[in-house]
N, CA and C atoms of all chains as a GROMACS GRO file, in nm:
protein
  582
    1UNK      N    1  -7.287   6.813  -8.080
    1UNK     CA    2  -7.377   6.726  -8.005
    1UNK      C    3  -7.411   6.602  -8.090
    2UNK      N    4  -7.398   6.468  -8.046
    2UNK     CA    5  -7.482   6.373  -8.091
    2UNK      C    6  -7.581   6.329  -8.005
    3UNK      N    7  -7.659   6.201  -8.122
    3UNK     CA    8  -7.789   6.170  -8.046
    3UNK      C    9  -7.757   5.992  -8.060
    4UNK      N   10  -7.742   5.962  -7.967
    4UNK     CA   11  -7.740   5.813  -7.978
    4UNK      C   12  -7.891   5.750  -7.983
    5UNK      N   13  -7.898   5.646  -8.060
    5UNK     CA   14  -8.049   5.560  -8.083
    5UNK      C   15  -8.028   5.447  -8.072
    6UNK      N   16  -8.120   5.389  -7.977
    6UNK     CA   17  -8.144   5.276  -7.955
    6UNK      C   18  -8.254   5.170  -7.963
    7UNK      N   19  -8.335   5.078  -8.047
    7UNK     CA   20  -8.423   5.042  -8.036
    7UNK      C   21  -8.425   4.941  -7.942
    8UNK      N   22  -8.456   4.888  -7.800
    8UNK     CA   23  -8.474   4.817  -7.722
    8UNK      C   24  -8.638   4.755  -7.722
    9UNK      N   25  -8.601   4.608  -7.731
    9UNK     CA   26  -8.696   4.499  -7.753
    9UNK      C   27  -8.703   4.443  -7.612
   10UNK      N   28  -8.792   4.470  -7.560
   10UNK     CA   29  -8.779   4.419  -7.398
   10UNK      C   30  -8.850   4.279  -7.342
   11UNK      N   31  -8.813   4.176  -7.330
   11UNK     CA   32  -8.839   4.035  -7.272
   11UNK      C   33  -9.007   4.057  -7.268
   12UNK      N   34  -9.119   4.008  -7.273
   12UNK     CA   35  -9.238   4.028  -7.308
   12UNK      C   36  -9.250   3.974  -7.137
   13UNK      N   37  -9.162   3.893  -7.121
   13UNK     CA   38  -9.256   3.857  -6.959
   13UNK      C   39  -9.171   3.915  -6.835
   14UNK      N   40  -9.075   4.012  -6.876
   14UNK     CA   41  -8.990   4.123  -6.797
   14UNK      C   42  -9.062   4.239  -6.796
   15UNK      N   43  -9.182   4.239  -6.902
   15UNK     CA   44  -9.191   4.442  -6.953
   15UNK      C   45  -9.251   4.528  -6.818
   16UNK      N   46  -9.332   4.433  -6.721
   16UNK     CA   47  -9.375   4.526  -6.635
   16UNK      C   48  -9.264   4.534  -6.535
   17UNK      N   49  -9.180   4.535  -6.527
   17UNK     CA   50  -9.083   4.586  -6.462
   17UNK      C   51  -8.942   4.698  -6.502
   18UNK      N   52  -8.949   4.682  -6.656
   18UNK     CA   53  -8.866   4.758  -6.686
   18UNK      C   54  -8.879   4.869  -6.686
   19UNK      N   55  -8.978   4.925  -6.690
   19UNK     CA   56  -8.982   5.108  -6.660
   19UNK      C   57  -8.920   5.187  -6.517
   20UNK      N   58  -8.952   5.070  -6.441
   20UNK     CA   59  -8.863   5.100  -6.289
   20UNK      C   60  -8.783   5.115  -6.311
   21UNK      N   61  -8.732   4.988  -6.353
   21UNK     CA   62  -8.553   4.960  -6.386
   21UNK      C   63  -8.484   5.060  -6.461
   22UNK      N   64  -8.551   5.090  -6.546
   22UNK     CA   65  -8.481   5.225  -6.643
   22UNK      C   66  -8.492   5.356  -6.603
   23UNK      N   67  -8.604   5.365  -6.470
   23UNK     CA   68  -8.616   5.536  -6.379
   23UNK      C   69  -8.471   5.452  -6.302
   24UNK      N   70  -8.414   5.378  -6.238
   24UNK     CA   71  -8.329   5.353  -6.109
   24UNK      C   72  -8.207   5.376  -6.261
   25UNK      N   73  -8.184   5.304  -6.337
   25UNK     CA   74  -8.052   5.314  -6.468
   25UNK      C   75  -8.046   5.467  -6.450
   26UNK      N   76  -8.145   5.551  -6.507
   26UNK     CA   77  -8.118   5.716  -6.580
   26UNK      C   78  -8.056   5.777  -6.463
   27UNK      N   79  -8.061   5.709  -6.325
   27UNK     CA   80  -7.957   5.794  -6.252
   27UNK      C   81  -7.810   5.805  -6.256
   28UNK      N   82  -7.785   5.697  -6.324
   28UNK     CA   83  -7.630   5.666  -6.395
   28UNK      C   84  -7.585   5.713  -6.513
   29UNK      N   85  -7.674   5.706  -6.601
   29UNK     CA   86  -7.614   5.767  -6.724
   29UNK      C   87  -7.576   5.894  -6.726
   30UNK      N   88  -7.723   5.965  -6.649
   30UNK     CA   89  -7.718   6.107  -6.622
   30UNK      C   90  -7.602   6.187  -6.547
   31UNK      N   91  -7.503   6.098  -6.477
   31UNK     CA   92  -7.430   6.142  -6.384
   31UNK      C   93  -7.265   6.119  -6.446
   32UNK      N   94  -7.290   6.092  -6.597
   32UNK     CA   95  -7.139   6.077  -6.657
   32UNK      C   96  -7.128   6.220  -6.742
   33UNK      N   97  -6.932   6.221  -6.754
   33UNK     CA   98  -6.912   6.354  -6.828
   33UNK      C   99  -6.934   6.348  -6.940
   34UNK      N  100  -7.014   6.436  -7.023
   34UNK     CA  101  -7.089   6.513  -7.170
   34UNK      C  102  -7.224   6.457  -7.172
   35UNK      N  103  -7.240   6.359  -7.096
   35UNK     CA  104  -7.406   6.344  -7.114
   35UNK      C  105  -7.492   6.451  -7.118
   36UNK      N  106  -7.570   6.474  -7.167
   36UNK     CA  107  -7.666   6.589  -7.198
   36UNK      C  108  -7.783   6.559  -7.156
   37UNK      N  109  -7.861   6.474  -7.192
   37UNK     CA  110  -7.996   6.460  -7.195
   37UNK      C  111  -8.078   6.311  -7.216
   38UNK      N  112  -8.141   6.250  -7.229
   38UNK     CA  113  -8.184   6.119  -7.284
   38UNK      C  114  -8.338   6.124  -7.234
   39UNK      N  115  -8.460   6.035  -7.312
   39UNK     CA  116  -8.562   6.015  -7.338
   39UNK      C  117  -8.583   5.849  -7.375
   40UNK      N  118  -8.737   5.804  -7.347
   40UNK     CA  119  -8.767   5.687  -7.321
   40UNK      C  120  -8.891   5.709  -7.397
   41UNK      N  121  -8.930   5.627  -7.492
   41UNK     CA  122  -9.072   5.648  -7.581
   41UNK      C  123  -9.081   5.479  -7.606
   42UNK      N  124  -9.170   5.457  -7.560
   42UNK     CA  125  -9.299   5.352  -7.583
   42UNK      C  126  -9.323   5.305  -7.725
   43UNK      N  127  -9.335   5.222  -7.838
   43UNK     CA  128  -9.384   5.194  -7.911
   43UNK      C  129  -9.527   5.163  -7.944
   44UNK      N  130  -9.648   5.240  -8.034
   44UNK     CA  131  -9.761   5.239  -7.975
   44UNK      C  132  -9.829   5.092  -8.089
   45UNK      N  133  -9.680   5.104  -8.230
   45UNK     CA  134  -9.718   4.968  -8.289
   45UNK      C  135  -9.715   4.799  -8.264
   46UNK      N  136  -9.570   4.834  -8.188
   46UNK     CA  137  -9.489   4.671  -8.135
   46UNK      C  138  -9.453   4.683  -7.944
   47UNK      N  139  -9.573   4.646  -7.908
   47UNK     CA  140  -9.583   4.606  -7.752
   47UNK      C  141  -9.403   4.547  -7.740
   48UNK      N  142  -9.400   4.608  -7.648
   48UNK     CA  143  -9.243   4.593  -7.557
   48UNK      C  144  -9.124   4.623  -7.648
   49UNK      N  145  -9.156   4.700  -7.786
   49UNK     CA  146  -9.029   4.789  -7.851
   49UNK      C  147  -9.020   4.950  -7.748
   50UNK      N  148  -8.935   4.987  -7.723
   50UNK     CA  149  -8.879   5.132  -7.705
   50UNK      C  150  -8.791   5.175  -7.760
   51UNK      N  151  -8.772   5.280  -7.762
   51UNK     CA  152  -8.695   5.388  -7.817
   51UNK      C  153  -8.630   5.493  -7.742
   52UNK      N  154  -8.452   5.447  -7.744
   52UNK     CA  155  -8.416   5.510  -7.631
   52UNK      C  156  -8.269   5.605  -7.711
   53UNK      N  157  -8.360   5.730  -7.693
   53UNK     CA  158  -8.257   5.859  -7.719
   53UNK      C  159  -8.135   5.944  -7.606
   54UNK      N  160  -8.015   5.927  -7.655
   54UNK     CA  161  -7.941   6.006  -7.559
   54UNK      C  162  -7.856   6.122  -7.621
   55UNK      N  163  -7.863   6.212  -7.562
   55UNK     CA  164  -7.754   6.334  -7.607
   55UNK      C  165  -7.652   6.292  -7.565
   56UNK      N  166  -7.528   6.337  -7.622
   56UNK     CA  167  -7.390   6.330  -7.556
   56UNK      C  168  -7.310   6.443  -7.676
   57UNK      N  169  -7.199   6.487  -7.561
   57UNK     CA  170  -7.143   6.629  -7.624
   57UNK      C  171  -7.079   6.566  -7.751
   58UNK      N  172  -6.975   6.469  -7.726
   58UNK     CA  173  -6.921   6.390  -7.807
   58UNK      C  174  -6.927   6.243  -7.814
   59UNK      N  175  -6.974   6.126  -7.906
   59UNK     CA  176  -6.945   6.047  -7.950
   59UNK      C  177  -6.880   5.948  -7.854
   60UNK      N  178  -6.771   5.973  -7.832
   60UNK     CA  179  -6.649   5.908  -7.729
   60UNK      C  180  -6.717   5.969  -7.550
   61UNK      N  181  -6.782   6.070  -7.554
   61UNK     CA  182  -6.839   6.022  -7.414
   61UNK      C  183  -6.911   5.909  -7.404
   62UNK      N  184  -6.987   5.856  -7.493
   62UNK     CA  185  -7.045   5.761  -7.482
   62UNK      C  186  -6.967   5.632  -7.520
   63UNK      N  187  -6.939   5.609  -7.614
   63UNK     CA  188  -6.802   5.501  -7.602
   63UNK      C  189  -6.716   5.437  -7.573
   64UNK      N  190  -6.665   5.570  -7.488
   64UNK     CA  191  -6.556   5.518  -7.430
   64UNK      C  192  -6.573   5.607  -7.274
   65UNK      N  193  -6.634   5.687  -7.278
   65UNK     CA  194  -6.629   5.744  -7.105
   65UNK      C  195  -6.773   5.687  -7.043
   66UNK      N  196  -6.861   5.687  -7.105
   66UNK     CA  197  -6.999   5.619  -7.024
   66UNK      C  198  -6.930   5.431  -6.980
   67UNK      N  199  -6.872   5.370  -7.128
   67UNK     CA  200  -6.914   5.247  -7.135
   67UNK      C  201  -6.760   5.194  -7.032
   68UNK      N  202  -6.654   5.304  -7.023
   68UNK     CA  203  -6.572   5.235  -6.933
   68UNK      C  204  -6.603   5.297  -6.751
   69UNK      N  205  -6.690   5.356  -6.784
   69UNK     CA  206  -6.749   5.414  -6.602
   69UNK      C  207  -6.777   5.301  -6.509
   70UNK      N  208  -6.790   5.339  -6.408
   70UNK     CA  209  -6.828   5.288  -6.288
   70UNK      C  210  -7.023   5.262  -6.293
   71UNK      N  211  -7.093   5.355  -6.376
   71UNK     CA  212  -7.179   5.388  -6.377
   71UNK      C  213  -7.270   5.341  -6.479
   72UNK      N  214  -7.167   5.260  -6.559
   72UNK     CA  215  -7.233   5.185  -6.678
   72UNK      C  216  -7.233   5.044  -6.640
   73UNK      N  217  -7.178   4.990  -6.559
   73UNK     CA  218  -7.176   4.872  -6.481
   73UNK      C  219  -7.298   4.862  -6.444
   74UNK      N  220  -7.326   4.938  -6.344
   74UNK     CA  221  -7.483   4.982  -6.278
   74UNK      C  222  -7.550   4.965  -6.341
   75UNK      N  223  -7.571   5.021  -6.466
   75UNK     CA  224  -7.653   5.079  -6.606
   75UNK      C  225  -7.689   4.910  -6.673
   76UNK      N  226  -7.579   4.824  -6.685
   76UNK     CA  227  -7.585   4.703  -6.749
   76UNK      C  228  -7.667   4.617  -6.628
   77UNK      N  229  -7.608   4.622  -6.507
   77UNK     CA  230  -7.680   4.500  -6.429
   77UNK      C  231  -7.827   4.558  -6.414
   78UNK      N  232  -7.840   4.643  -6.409
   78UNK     CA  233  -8.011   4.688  -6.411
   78UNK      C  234  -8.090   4.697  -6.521
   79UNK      N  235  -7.971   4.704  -6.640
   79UNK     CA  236  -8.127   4.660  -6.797
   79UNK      C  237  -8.079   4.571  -6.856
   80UNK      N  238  -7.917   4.474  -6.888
   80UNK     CA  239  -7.924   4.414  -6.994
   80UNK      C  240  -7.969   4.303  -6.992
   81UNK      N  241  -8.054   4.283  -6.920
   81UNK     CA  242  -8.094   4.094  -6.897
   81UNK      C  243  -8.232   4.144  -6.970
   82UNK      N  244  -8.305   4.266  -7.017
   82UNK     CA  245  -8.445   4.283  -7.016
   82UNK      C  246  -8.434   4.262  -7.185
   83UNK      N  247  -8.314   4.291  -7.250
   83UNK     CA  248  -8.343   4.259  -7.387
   83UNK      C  249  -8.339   4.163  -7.490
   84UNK      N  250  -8.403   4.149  -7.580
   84UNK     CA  251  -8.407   4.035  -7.640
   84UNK      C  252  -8.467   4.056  -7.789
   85UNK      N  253  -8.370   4.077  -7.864
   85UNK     CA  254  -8.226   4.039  -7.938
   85UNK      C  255  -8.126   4.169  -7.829
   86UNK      N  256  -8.016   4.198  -7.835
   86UNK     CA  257  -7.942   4.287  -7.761
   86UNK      C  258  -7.943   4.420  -7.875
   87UNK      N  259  -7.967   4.515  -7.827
   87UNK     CA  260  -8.034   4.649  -7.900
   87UNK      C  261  -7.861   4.675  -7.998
   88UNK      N  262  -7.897   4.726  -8.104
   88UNK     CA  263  -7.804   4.799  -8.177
   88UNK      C  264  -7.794   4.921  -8.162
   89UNK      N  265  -7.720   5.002  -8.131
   89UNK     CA  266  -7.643   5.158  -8.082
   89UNK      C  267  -7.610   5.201  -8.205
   90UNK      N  268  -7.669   5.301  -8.296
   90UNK     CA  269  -7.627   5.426  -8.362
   90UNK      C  270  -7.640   5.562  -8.255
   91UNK      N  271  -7.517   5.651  -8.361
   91UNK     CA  272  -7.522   5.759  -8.340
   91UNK      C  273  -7.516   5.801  -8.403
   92UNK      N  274  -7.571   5.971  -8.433
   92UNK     CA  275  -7.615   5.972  -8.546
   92UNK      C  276  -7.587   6.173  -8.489
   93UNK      N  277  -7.556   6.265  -8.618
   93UNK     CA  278  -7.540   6.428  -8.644
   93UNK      C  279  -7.682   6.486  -8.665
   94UNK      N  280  -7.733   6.580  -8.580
   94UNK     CA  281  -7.824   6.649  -8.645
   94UNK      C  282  -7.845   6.767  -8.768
   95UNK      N  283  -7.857   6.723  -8.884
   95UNK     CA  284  -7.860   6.823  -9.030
   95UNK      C  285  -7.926   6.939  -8.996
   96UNK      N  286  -7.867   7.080  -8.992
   96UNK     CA  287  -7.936   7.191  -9.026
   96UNK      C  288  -8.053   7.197  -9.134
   97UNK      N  289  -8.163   7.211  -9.035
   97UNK     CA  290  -8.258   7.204  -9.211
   97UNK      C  291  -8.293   7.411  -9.181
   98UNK      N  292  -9.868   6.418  -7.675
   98UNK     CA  293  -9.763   6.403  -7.763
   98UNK      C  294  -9.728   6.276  -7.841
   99UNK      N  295  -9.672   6.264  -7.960
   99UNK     CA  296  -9.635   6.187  -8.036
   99UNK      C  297  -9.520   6.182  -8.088
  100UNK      N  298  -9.439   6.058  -8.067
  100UNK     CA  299  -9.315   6.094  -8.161
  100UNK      C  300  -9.338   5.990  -8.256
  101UNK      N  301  -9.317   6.042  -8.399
  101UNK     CA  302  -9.283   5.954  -8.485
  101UNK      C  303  -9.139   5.931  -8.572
  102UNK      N  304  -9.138   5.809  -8.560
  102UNK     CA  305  -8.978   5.760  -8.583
  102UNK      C  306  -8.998   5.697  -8.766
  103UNK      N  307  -8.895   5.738  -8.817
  103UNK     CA  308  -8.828   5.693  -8.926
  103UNK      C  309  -8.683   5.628  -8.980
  104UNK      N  310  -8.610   5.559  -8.953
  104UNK     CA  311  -8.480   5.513  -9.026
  104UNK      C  312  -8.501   5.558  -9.206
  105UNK      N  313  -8.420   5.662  -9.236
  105UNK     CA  314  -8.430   5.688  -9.411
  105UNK      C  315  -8.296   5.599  -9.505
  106UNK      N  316  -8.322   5.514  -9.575
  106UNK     CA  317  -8.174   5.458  -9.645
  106UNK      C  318  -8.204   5.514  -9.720
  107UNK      N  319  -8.123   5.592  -9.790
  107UNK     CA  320  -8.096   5.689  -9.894
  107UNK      C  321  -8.015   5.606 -10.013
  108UNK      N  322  -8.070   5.610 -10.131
  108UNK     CA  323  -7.928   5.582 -10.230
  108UNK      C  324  -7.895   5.631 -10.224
  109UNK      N  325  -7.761   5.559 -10.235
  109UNK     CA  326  -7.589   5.643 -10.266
  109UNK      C  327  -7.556   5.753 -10.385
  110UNK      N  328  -7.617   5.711 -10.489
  110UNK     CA  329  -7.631   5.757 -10.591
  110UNK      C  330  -7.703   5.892 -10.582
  111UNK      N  331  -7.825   5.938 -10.464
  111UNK     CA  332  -7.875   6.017 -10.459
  111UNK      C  333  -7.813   6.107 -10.365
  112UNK      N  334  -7.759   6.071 -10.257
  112UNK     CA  335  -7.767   6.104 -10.123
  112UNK      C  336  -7.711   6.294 -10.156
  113UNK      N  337  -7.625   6.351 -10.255
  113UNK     CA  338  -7.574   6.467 -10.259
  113UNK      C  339  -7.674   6.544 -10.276
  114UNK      N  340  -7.811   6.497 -10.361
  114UNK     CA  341  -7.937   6.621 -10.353
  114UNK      C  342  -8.037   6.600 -10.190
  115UNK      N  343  -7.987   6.444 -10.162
  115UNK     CA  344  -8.138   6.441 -10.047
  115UNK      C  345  -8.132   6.566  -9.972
  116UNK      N  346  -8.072   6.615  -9.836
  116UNK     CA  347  -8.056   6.679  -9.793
  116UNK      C  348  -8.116   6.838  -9.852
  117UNK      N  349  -8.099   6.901 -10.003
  117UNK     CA  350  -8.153   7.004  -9.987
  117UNK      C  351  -8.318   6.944 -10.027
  118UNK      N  352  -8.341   6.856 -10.051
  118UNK     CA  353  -8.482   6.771 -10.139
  118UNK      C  354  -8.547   6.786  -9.992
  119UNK      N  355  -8.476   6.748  -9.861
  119UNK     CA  356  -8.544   6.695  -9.753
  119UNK      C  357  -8.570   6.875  -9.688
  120UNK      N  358  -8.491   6.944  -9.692
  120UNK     CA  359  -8.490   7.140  -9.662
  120UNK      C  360  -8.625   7.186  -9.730
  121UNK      N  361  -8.631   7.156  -9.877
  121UNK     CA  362  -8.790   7.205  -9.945
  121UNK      C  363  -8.905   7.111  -9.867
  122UNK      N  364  -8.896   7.008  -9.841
  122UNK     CA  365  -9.023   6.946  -9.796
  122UNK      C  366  -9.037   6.984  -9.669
  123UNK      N  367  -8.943   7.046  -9.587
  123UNK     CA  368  -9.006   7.047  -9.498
  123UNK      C  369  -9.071   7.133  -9.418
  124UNK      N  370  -9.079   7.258  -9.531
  124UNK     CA  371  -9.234   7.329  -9.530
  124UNK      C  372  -9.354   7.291  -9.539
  125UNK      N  373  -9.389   7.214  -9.613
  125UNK     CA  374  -9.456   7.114  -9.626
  125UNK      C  375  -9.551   7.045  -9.506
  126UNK      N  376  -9.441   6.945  -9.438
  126UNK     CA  377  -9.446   6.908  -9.300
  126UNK      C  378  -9.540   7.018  -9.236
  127UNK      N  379  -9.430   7.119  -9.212
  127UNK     CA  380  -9.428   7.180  -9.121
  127UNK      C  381  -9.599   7.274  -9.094
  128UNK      N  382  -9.641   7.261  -9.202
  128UNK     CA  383  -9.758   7.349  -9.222
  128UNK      C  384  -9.922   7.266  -9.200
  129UNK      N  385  -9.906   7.178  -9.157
  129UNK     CA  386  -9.987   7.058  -9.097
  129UNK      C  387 -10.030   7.087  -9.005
  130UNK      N  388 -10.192   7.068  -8.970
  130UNK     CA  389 -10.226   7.086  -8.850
  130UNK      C  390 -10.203   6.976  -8.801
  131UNK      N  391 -10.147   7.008  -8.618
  131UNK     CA  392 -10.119   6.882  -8.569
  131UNK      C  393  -9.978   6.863  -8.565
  132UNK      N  394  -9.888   6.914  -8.629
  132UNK     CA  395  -9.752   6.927  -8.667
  132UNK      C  396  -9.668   6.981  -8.533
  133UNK      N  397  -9.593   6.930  -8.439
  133UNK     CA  398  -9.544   7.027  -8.336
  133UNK      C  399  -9.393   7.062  -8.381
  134UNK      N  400  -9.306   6.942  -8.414
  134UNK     CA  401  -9.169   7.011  -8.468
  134UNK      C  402  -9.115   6.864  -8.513
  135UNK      N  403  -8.999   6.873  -8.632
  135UNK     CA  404  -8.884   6.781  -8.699
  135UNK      C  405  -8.777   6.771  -8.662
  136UNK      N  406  -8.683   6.655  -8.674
  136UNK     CA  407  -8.544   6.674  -8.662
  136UNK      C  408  -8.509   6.571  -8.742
  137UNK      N  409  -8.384   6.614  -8.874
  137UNK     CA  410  -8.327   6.521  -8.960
  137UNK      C  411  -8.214   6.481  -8.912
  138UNK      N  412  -8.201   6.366  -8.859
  138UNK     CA  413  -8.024   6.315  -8.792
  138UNK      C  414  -7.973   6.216  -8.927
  139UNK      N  415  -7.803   6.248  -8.929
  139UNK     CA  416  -7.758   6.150  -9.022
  139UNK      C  417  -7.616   6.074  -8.946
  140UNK      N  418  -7.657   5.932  -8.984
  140UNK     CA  419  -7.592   5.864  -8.880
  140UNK      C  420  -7.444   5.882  -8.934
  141UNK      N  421  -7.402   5.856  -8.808
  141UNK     CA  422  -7.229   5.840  -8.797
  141UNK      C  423  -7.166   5.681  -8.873
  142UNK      N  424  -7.288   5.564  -8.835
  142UNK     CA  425  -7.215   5.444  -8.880
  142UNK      C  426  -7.251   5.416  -8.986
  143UNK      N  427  -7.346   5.432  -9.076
  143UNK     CA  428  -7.376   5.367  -9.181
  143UNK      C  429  -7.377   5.539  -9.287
  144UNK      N  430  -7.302   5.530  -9.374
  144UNK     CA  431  -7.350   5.607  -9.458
  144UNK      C  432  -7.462   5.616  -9.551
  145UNK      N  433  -7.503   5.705  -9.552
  145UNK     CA  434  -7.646   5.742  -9.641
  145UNK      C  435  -7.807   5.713  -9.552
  146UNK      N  436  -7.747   5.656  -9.419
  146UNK     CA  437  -7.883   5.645  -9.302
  146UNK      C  438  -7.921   5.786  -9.243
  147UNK      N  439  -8.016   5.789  -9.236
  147UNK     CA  440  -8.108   5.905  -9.161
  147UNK      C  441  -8.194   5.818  -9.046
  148UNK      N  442  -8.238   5.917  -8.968
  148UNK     CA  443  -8.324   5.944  -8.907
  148UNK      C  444  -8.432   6.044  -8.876
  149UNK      N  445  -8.529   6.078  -8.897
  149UNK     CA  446  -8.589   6.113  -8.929
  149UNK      C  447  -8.698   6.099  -8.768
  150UNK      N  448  -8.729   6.231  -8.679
  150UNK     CA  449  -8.810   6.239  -8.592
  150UNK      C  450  -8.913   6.330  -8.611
  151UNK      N  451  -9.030   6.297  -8.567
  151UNK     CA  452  -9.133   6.407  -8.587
  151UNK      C  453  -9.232   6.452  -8.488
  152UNK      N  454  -9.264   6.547  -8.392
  152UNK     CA  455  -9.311   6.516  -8.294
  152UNK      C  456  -9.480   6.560  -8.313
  153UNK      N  457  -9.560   6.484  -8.309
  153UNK     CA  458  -9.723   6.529  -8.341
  153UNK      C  459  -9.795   6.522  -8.193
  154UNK      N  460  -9.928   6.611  -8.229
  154UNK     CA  461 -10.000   6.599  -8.109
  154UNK      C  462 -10.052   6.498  -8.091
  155UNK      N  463 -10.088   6.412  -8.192
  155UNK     CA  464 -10.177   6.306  -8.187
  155UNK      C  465 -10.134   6.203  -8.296
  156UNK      N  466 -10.098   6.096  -8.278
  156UNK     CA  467 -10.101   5.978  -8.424
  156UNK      C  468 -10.203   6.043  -8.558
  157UNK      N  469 -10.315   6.044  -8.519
  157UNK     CA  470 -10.421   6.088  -8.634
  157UNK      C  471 -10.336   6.204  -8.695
  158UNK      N  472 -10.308   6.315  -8.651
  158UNK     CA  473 -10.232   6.409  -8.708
  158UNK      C  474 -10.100   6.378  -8.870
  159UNK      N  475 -10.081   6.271  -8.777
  159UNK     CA  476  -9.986   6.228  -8.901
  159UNK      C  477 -10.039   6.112  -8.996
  160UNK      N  478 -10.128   5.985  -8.926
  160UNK     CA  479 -10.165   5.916  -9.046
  160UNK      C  480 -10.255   5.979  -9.111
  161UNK      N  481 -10.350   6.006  -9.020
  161UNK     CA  482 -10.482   6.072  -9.143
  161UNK      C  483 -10.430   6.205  -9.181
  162UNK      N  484 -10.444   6.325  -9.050
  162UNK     CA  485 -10.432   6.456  -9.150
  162UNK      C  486 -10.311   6.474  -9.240
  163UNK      N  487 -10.214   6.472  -9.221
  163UNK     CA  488 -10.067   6.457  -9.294
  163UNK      C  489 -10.101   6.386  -9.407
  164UNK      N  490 -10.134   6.259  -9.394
  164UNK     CA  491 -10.104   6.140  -9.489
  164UNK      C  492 -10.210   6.196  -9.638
  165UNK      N  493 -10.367   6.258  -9.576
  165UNK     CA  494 -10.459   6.261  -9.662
  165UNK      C  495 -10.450   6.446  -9.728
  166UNK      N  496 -10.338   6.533  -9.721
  166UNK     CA  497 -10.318   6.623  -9.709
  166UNK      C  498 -10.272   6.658  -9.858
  167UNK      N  499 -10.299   6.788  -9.885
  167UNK     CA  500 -10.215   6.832 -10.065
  167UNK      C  501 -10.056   6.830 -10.011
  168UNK      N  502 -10.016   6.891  -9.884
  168UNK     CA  503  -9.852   6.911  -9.860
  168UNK      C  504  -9.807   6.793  -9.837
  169UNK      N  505  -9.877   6.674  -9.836
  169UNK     CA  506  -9.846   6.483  -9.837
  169UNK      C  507  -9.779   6.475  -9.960
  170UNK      N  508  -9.898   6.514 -10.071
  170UNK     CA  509  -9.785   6.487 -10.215
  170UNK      C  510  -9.668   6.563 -10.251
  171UNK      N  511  -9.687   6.647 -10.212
  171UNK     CA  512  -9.580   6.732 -10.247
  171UNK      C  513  -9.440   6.694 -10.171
  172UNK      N  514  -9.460   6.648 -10.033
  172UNK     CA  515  -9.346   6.520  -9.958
  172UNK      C  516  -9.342   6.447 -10.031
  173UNK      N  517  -9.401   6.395 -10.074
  173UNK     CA  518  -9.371   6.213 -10.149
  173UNK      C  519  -9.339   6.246 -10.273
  174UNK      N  520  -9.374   6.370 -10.286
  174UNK     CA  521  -9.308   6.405 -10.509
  174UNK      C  522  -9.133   6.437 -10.460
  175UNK      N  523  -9.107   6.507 -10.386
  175UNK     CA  524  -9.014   6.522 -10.309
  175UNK      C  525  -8.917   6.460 -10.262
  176UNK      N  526  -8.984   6.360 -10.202
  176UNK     CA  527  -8.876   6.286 -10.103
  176UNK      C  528  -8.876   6.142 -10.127
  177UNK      N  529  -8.950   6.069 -10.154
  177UNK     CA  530  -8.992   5.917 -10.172
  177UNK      C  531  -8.917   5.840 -10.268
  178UNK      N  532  -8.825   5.918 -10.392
  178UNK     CA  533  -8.790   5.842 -10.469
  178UNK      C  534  -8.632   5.800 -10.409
  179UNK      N  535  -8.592   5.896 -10.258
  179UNK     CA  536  -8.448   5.914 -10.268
  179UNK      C  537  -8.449   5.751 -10.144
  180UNK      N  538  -8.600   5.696 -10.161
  180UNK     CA  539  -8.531   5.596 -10.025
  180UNK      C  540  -8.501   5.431 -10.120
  181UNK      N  541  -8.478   5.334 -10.031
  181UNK     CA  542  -8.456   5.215 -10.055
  181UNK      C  543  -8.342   5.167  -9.892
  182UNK      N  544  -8.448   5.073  -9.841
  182UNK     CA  545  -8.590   5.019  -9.876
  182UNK      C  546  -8.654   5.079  -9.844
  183UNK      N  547  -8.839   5.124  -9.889
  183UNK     CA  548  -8.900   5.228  -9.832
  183UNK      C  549  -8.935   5.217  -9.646
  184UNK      N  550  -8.913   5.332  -9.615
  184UNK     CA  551  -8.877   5.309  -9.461
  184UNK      C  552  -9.022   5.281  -9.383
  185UNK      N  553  -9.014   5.223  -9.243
  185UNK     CA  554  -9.100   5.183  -9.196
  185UNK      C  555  -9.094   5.290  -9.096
  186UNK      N  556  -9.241   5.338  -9.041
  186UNK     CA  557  -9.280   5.406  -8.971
  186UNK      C  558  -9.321   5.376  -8.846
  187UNK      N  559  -9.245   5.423  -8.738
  187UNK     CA  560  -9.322   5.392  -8.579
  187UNK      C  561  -9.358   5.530  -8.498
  188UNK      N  562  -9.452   5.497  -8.440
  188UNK     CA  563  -9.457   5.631  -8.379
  188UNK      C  564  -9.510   5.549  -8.191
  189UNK      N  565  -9.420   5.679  -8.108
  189UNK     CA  566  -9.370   5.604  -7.988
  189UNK      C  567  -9.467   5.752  -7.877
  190UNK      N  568  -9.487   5.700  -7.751
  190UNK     CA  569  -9.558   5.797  -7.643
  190UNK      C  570  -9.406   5.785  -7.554
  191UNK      N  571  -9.400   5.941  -7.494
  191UNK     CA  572  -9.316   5.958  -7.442
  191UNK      C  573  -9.326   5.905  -7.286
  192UNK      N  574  -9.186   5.805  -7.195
  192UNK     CA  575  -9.202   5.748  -7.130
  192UNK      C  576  -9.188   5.886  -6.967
  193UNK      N  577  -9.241   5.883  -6.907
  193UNK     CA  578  -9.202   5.972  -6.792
  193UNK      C  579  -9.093   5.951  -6.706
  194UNK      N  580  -8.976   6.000  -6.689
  194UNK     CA  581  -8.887   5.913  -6.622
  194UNK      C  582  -8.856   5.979  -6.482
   0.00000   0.00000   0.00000
């Protein structure tokens, strides 16, 4: 399993709309093969930072099977106009502790 | 609920002990009131990056009780020397989707 991370900086005079926009997006992501799971957290230091976590079985679902879908199209025309700088994508292994 | 977020840069030089350094502390953590659960991720693109999640009941839990705590030093005798640059802390409310 990985966890993809995203810090998304959202347009300051877009922000009250993006929480819609990202309940209408999670119906797309959610509906590609190895997606697992994903979460949306608020920043309580920097007004209009979020933090956007996704499971995926493998790496390359997200890479290359989310980002060449039908469903990531969707996914882009409904959030990428909201960010500002354009978010950087790690993924990242969870360590046995 | 609370999540608190960390990015860890690890020296290179260190990075072969962090991992069991980060296993002892996190009894530590874990024994905090206020403490709900951890997860250590290590990224895929940058070597020697972490992530570092923590989920609290409350912010106070982690700045004050955590921060002003005997199992605080014993994290920071622990863990603090293995970063650069020392990492910045956010802590995010979970979005309802």
């Amino acid at each position: 399993m990985i966890l993809e991370k995203a810090v998304l900086n959202v347009k300051p005079e877009l922000q009250k709309t993006f929480e819609d926009a990202f309940r209408q997006a999670s119906v797309y992501i959610s509906s590609v093969k190895g997606y697992v799971n994903h979460e949306l957290h608020i920043c309580l230091e920097q007004e209009n930072q979020y933090l956007l976590l996704v499971t995926w079985q493998t790496v390359e679902d997200h890479t290359i099977g989310f980002r060449q879908s039908e469903a990531y199209n969707e996914w882009k025309r409904l959030l990428h106009h909201y960010y500002e700088p354009f978010p950087i994508v790690e993924h990242y292994k969870k360590i046995e502790l």
